[in-house]
C-alpha positions in Angstrom: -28.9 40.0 -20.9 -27.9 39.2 -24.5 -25.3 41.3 -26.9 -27.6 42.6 -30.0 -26.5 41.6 -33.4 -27.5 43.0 -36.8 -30.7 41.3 -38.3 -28.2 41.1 -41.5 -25.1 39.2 -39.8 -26.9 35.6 -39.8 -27.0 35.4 -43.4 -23.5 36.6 -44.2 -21.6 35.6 -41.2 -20.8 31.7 -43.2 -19.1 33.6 -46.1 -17.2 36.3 -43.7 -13.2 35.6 -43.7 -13.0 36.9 -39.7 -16.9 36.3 -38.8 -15.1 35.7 -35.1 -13.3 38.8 -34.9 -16.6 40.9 -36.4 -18.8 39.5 -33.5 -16.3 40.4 -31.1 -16.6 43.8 -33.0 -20.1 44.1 -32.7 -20.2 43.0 -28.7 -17.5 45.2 -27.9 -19.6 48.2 -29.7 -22.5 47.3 -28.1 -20.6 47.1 -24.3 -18.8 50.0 -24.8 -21.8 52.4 -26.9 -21.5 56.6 -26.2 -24.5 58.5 -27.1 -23.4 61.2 -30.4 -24.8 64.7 -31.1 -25.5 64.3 -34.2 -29.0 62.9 -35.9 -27.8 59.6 -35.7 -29.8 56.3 -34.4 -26.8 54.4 -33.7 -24.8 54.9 -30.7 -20.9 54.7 -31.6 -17.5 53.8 -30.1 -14.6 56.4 -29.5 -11.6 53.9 -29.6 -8.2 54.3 -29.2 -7.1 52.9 -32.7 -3.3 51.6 -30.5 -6.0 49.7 -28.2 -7.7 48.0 -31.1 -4.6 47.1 -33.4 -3.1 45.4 -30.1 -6.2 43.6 -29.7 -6.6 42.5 -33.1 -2.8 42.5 -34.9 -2.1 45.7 -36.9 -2.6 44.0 -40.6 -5.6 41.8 -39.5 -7.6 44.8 -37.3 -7.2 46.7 -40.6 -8.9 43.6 -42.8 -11.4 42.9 -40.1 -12.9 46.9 -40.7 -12.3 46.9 -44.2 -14.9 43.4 -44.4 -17.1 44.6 -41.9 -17.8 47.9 -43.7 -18.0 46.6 -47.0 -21.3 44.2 -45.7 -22.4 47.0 -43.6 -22.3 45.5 -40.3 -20.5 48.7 -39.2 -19.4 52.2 -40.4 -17.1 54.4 -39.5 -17.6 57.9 -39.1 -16.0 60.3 -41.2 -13.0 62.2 -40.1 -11.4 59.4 -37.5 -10.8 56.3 -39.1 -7.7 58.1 -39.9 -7.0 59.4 -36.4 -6.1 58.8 -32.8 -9.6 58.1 -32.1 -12.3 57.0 -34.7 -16.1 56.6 -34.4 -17.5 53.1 -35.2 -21.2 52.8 -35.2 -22.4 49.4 -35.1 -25.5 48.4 -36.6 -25.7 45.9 -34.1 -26.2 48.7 -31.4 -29.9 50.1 -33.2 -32.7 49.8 -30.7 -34.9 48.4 -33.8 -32.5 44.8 -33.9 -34.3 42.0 -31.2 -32.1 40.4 -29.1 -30.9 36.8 -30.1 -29.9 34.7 -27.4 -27.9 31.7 -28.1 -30.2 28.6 -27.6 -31.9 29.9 -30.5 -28.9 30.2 -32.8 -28.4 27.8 -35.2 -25.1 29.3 -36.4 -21.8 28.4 -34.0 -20.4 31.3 -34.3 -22.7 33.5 -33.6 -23.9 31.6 -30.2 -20.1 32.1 -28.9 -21.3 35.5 -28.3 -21.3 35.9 -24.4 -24.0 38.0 -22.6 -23.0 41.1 -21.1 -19.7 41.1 -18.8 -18.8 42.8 -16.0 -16.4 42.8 -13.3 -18.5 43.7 -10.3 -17.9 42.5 -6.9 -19.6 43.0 -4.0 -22.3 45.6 -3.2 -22.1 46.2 -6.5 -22.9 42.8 -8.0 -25.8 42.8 -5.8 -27.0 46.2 -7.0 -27.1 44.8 -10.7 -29.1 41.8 -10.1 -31.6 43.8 -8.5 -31.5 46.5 -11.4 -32.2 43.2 -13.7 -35.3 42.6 -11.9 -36.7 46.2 -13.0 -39.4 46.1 -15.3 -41.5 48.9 -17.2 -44.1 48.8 -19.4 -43.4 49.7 -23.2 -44.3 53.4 -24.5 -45.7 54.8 -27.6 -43.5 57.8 -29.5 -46.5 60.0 -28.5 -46.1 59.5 -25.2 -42.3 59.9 -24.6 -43.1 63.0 -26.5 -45.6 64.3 -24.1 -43.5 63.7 -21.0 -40.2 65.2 -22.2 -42.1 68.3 -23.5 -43.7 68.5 -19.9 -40.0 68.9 -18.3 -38.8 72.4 -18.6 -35.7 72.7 -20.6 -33.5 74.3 -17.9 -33.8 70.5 -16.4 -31.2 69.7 -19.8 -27.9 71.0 -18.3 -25.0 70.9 -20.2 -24.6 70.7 -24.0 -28.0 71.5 -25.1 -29.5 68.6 -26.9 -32.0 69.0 -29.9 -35.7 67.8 -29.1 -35.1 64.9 -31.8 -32.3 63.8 -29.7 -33.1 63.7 -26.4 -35.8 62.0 -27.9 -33.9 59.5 -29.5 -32.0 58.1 -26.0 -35.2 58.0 -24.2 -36.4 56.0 -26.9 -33.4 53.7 -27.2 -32.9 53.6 -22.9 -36.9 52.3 -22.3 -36.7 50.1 -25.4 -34.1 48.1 -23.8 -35.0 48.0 -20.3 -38.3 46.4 -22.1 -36.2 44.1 -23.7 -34.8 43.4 -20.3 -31.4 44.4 -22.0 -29.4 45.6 -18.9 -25.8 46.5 -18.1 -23.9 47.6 -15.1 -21.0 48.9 -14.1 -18.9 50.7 -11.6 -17.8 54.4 -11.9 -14.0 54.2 -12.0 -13.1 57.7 -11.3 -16.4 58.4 -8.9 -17.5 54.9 -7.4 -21.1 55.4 -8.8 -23.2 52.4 -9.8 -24.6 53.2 -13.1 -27.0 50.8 -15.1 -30.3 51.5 -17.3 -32.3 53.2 -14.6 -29.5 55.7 -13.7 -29.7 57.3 -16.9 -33.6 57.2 -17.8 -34.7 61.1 -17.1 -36.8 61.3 -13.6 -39.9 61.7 -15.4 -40.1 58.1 -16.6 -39.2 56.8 -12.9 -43.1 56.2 -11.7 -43.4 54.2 -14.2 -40.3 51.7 -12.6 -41.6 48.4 -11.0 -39.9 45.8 -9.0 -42.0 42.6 -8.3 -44.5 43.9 -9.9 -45.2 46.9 -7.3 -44.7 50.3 -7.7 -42.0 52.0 -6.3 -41.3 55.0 -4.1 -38.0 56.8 -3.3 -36.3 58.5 -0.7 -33.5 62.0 -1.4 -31.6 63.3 1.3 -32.8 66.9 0.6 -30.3 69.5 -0.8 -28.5 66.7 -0.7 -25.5 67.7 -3.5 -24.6 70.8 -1.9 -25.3 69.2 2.1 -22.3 66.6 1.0 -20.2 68.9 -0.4 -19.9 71.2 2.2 -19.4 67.8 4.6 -16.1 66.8 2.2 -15.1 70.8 2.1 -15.0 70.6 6.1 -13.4 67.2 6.1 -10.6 68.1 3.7 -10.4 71.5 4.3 -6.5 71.9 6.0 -5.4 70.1 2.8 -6.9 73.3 1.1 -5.6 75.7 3.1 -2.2 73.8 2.3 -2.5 74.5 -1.2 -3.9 77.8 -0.8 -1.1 78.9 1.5 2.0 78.0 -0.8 0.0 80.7 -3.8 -1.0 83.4 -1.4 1.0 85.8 0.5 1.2 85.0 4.0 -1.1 87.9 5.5 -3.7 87.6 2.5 -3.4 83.9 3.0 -4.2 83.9 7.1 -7.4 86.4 6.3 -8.6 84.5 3.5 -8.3 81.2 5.6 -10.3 83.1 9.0 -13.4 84.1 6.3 -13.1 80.4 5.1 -13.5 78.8 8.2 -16.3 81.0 9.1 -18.3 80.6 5.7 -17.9 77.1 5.3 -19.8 76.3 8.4 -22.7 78.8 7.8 -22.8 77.7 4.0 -23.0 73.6 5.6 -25.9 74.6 8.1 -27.8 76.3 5.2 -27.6 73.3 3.4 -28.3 71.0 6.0 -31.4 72.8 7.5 -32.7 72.6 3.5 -33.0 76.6 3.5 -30.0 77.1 0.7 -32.3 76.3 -2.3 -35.3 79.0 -1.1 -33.0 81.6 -0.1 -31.4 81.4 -3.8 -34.7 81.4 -5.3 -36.2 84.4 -3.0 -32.8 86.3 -3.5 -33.1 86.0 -7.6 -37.0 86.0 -7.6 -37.1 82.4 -9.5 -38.7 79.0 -9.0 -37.0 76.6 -6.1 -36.4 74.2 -9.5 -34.6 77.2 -11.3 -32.8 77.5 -8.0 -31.4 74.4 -7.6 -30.3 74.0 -11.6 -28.6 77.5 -10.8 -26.3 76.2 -8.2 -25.7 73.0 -9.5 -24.1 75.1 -12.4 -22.3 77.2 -10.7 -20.8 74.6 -8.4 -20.3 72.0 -11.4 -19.8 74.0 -14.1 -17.1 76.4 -15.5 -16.7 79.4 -13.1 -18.0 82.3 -14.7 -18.1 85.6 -12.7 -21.4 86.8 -14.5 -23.3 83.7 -13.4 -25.9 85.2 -11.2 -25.5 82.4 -8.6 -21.7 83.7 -8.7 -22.8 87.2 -7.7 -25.1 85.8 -4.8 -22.1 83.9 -3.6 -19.5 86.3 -3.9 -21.8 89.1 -1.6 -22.4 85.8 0.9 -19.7 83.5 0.9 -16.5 85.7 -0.8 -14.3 83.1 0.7 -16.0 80.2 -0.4 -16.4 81.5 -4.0 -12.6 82.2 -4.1 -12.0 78.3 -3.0 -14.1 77.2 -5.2 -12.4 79.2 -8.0 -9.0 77.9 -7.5 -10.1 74.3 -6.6 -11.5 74.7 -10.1 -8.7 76.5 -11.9 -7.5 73.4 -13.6 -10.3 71.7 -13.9 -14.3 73.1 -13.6 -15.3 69.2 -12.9 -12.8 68.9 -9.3 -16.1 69.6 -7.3 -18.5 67.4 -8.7 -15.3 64.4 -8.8 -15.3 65.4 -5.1 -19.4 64.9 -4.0 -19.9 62.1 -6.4 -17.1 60.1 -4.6 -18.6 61.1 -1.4 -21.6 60.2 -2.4 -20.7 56.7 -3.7 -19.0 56.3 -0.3 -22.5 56.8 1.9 -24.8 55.5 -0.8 -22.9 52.3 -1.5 -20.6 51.5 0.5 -22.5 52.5 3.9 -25.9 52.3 3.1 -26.2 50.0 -0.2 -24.1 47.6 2.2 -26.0 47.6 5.0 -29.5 47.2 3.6 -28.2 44.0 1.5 -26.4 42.8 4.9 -29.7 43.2 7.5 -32.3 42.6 4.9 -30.6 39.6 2.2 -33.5 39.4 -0.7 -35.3 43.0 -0.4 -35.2 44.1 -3.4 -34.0 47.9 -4.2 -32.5 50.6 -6.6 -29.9 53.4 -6.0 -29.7 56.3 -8.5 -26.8 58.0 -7.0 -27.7 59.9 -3.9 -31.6 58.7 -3.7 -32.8 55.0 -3.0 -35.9 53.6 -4.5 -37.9 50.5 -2.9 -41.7 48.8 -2.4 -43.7 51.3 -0.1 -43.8 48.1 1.8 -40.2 48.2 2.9 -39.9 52.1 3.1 -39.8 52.0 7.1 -36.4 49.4 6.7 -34.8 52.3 4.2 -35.4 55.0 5.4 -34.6 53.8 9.1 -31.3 52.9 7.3 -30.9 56.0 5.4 -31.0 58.6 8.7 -28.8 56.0 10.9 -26.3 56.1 8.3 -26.9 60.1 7.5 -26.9 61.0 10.8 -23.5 60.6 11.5 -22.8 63.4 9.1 -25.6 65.5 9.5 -27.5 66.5 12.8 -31.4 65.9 11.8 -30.9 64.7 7.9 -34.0 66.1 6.0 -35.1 62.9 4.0 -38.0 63.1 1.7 -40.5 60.8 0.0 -41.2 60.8 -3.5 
């Protein structure tokens, strides 16, 4: 993988006081690019300004930005070059720039530029050089248009994103798995393996390729709420320990009996793959509307007029009231929870033992689903219900 540098920097790099320190700049912005709001093509950096005047020396980051900006090879957005945190959008970062590598560099300076680094180990490692192997075939603005507009908008949870922008990062994340422009790296809070495939939108996946063959892909079904309920069983004494020391003793004791009760019934509806279609027959809504339902009510900020709040609270009152103080600090403590469940099973169980048994078969993980050629979907998904299994009865797997 190569860093991408601004079509510009060639020409003025010989006449730059810290041309060093701005390519630096520009691979940093490039390894470390969030996706704005705003209209904006380029991706930018939130960086903690101690961070970068550590890095750099406080005098010298200073002079460093101040010659950067004046060639525009970066900008800084408006309201946090002054603060804790500024905004620095690198020109370097726009999906429009090619990819130099550096036996085509005349310059020095500008082949010092390293490829993309990581600190992978492991299972991991191995999961990146078979994401680098993923290929897809370019598409035309028409057509991203024409598949996003196919997927309803409920599919967008969280911040609602304008047409124009989703847009915009489906663009930019297919442009550079075309370029074969790939990154990897491991979750640090949730385990997850995240790279270029992880984040292109479902939609886009049929068109994924791996040796040239198409691929297929197997979900555990219901799978988010199926492992959640599996941690909440695991870990559920050290609940009740918390629990006890903010109820009274007598409230605490009946609270604790409908928990233990619930938590079972709500794991066996999610195991048996009947929790989605009972939610959607209950509400009169689409199995799809269903499962975006729950996922926000079990992710999400706990809001007691959130329809899938009211179905809870009439079938699993205990349940709803742990997962309102497990969320009273923080509305994210559930999905922290699955995801490093999921990471465990996914990666470090199954990931593991597919790249022990089977060395050089290629495949893809996207969290909790794996993706492989149709002619090694019998070695997966024998894998996948060994390893399942031992947390579920009769894991529901399904082909896509």
């Amino acid at each position: 993988m190569c860093t991408y540098i601004p079509q510009t920097l060639p020409d003025v790099l010989p006449s730059l006081t810290y041309g060093d320190e701005i390519c630096k700049l520009c691979s940093m912005i490039y390894e470390n690019q969030v996706f704005d709001d705003s209209d904006e093509v380029y991706p930018y950096v939130p960086m903690s300004s101690v961070k970068l005047r550590q890095l750099f020396g406080q005098k010298k980051f200073y002079d460093i930005l101040a010659e950067a900006k004046e060639h525009g090879i970066i900008r800084v957005k408006e309201g946090y070059f002054t603060g804790k945190q500024y905004k620095m959008y690198g020109l370097g970062a726009n999906y429009k720039d090619k990819p130099i590598t550096s036996h085509v560099l005349e310059n020095k300076k500008l082949a010092r530029i390293e490829p993309f680094k990581h600190n992978l180990r492991g299972t991991y490692l191995q999961l990146f050089r078979y994401a680098q192997m993923l290929e897809i075939r370019e598409f035309s603005d028409t057509e991203i248009h024409e598949i996003l507009d196919a997927i309803p908008q409920k599919k967008f949870r969280g911040k609602k994103r304008s047409k124009q922008e989703q847009f915009k990062r489906a663009r930019i994340g297919l442009d550079k798995m075309v370029a074969k422009s790939f990154y990897g790296r491991k979750g640090t809070d949730n385990g997850r393996f995240y790279s270029n495939h992880t984040g292109i939108k479902r939609e886009f996946r049929q068109y994924f390729r791996l040796g040239h063959e198409n691929l297929i892909s197997f979900d555990l079904s219901c799978s988010q709420p199926s492992l959640l309920s599996i941690k909440l069983i695991q870990e559920r004494e050290v609940y009740y320990h918390h629990l006890g020391k903010k109820l009274k003793s007598t409230e605490f004791l009946r609270l604790k009996s409908t928990i233990e009760t619930e938590i079972f019934c709500f794991h066996d509806e999610c195991t048996t793959n009947k929790l989605y279609s009972h939610i959607a027959t209950h509400l009169n809504i689409t199995r799809d509307d269903a499962k975006v339902e729950l996922l926000t009510y079990l992710f999400g900020e706990h809001e007691k007029r959130h329809v899938v709040a009211k179905y809870f609270r009439a079938k699993y009152p205990g349940l709803d009231t742990l997962f309102k103080f497990l969320k009273r600090r923080n509305h994210g403590v559930l999905a922290q929870i699955l995801q490093k469940f999921e990471s465990d099973i996914f990666i470090h169980k199954i990931a593991a033992r597919i790249i022990a048994e089977n060395p050089g078969l290629p495949f893809l993980t996207i969290h909790d689903s794996v993706m492989c050629a149709p002619k090694y979907k019998h070695i997966i998904y024998s894998i996948m219900y060994q390893e399942l299994s031992k947390y579920i009865e009769r894991p529901v797997i399904k082909e896509e």
